[in-house]
KETI-855069 format. One line per 10 residues: their letters; for each residue x, y, z of N, C-alpha, C, O, CB. Coordinates in nm, 2 decimals, always signed. Glycine has a CB too. Layout:
BEGIN
A) X,Y,Z,X,Y,Z,X,Y,Z,X,Y,Z,X,Y,Z | ...
REM end
This chain:
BEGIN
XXXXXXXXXX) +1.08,-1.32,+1.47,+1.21,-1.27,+1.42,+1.26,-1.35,+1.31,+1.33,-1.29,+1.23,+1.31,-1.27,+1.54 | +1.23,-1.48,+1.28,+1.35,-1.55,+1.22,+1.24,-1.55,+1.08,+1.28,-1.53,+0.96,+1.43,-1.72,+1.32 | +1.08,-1.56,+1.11,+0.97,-1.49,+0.98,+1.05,-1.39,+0.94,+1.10,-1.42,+0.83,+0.80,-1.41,+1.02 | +1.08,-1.30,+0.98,+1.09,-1.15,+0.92,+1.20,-1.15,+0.84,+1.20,-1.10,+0.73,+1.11,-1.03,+1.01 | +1.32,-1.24,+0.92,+1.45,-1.21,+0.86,+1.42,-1.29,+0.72,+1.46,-1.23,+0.62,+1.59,-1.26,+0.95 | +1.34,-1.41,+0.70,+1.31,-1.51,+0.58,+1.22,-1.43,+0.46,+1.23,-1.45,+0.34,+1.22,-1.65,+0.66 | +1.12,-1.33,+0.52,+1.02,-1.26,+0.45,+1.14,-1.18,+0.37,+1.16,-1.19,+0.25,+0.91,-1.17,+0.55 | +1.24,-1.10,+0.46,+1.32,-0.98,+0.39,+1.44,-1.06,+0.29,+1.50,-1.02,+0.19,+1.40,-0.88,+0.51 | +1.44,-1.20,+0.37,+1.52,-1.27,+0.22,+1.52,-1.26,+0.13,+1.61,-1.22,+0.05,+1.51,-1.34,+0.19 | +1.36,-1.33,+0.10,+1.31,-1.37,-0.04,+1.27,-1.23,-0.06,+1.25,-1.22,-0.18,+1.20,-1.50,-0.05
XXXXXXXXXX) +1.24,-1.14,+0.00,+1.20,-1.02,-0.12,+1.36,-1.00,-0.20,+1.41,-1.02,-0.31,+1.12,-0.83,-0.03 | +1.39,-0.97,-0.13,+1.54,-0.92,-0.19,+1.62,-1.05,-0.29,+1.71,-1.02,-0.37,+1.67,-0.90,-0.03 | +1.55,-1.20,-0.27,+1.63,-1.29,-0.36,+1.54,-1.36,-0.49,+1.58,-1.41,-0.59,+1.70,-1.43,-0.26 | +1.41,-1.33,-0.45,+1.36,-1.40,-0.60,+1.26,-1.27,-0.66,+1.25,-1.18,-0.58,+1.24,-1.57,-0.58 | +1.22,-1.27,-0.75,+1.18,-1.11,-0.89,+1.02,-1.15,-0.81,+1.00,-1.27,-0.78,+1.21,-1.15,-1.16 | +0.95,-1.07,-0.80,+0.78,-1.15,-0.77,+0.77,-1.00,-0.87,+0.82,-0.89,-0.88,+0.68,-1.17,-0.55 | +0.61,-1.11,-0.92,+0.55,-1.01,-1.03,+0.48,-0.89,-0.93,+0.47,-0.90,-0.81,+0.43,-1.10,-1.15 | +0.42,-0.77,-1.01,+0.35,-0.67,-0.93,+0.20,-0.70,-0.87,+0.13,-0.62,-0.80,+0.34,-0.55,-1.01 | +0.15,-0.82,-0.90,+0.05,-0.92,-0.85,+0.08,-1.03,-0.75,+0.00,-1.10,-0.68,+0.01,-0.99,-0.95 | +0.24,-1.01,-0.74,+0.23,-1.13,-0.62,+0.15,-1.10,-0.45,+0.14,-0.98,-0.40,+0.42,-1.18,-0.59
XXXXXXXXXX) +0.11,-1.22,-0.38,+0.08,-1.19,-0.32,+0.09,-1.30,-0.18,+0.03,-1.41,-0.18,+0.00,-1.15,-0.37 | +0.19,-1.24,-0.05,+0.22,-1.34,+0.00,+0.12,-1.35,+0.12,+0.08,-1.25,+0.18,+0.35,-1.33,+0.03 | +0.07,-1.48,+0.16,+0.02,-1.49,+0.28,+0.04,-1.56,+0.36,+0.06,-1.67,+0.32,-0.06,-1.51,+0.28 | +0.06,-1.55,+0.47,+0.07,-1.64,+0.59,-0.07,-1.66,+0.65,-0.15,-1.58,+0.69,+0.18,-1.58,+0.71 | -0.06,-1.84,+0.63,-0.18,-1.89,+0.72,-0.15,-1.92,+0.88,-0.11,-2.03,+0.89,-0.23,-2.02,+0.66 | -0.17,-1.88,+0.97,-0.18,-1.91,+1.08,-0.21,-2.01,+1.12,-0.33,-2.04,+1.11,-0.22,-1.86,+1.12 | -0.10,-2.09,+1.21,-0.11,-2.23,+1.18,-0.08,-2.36,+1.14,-0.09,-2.47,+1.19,-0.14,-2.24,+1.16 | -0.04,-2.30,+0.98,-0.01,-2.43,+0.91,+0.10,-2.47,+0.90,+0.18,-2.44,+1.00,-0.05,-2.43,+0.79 | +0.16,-2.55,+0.79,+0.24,-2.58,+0.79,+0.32,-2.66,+0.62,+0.25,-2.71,+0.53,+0.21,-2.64,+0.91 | +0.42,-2.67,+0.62,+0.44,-2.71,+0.46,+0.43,-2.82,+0.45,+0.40,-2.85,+0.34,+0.56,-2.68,+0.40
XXXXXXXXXX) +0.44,-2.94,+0.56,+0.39,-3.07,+0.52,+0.24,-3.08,+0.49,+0.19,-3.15,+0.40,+0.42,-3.16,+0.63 | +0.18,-3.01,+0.56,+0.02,-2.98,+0.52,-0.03,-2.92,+0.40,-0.14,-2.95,+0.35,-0.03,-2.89,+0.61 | +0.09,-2.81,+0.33,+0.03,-2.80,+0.21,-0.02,-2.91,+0.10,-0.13,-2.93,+0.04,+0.11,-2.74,+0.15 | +0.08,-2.97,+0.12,+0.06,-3.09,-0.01,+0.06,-3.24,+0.00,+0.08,-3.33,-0.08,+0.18,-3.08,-0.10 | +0.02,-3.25,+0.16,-0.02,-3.37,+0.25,+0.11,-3.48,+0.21,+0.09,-3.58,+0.14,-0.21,-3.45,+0.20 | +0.22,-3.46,+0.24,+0.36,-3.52,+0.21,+0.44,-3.57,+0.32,+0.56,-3.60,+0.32,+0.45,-3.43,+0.13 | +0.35,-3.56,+0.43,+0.41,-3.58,+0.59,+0.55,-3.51,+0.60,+0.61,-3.45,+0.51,+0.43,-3.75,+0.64 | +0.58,-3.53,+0.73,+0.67,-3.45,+0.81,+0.78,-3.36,+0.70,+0.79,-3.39,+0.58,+0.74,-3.55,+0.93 | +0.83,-3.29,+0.76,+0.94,-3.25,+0.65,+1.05,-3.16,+0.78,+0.99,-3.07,+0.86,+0.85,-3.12,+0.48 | +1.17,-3.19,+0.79,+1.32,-3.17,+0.83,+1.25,-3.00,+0.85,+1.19,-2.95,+0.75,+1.48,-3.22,+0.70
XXXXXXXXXX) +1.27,-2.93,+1.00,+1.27,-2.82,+0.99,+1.13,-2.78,+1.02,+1.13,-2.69,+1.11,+1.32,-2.79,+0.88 | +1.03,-2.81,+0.97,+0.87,-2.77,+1.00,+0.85,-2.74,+1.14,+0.91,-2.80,+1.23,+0.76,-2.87,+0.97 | +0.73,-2.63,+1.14,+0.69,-2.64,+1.27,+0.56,-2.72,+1.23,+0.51,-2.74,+1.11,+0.68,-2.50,+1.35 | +0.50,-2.79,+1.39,+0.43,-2.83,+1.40,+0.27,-2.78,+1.36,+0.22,-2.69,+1.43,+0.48,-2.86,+1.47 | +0.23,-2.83,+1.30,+0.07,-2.70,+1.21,-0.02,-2.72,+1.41,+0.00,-2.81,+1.50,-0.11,-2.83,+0.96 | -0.10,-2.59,+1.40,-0.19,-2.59,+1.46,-0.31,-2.62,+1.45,-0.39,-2.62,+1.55,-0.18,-2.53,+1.48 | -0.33,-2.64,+1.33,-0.48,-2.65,+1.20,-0.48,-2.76,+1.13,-0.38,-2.82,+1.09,-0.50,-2.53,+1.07 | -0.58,-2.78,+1.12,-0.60,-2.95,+1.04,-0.57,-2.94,+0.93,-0.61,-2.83,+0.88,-0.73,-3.02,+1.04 | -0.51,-3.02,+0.84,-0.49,-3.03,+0.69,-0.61,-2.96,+0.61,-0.61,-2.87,+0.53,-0.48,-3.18,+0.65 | -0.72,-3.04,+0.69,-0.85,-3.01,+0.61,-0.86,-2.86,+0.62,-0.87,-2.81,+0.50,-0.99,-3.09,+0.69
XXXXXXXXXX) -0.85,-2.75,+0.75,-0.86,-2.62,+0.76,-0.78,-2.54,+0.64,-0.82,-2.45,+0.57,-0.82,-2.59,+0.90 | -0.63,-2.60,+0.65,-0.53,-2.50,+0.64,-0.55,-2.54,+0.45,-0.52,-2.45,+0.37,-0.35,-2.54,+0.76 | -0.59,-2.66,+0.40,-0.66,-2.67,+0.26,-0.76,-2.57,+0.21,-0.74,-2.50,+0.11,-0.74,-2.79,+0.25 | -0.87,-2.56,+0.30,-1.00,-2.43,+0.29,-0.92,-2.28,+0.30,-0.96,-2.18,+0.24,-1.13,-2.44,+0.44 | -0.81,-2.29,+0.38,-0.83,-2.14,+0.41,-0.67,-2.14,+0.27,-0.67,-2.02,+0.25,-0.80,-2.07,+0.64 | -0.61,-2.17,+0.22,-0.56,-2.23,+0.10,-0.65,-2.11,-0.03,-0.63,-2.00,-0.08,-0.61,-2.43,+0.11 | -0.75,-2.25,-0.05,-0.80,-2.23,-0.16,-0.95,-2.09,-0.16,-1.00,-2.04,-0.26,-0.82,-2.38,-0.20 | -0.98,-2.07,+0.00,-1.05,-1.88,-0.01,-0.89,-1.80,-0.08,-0.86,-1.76,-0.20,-1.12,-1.78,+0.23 | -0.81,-1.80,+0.04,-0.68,-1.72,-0.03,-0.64,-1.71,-0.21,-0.57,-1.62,-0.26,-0.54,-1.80,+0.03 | -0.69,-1.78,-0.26,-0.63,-1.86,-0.39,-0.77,-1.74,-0.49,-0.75,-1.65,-0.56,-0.66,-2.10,-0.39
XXXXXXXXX) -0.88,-1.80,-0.44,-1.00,-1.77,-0.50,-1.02,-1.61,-0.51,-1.06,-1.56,-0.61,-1.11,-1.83,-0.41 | -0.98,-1.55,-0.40,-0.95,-1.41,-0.32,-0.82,-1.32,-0.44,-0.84,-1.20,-0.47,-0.86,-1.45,-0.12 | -0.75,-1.36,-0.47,-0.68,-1.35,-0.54,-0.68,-1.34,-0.69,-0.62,-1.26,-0.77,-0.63,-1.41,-0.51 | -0.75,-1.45,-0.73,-0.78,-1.49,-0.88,-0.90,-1.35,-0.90,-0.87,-1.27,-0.98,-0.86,-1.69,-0.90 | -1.02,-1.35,-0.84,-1.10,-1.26,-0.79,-1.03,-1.09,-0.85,-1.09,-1.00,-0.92,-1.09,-1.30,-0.61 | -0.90,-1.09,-0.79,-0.88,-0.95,-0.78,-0.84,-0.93,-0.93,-0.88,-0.84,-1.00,-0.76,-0.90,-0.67 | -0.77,-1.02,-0.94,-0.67,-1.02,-1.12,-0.79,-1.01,-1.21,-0.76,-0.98,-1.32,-0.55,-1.21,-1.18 | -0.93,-1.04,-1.18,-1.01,-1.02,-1.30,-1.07,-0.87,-1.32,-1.11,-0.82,-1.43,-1.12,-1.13,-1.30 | -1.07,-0.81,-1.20,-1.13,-0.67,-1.16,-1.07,-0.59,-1.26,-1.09,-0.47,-1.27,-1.11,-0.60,-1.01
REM end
């Protein structure tokens, strides 16, 4: 519930180009993005830094991928 209400936030509060593309990794977590430890508010990741890095940068690759088609 409280994803959804945050998803319908930000569509409605920041411009995303017609390429944006949001994903949720299952699991992770924002201290894990950028290995900066804990951060006020996080949930606890389910996936190892190392995972939630790989599944990161397929998403990233997956993406870049489409913009060249």
């Amino acid at each position: 519930m409280v994803y959804q209400r945050l998803i319908r936030f930000l569509k409605r509060s920041i411009y995303y180009q017609k390429n944006t593309k949001i994903v949720k990794l299952k699991g992770a977590n924002n201290a894990q993005f950028g290995l900066y430890g804990e951060q006020i508010g996080d949930n606890k990741a389910t996936i190892s830094p190392e995972e939630q890095q790989k599944q990161m940068v397929q998403q990233t690759v997956q993406w870049l991928n489409e913009q060249i088609k």
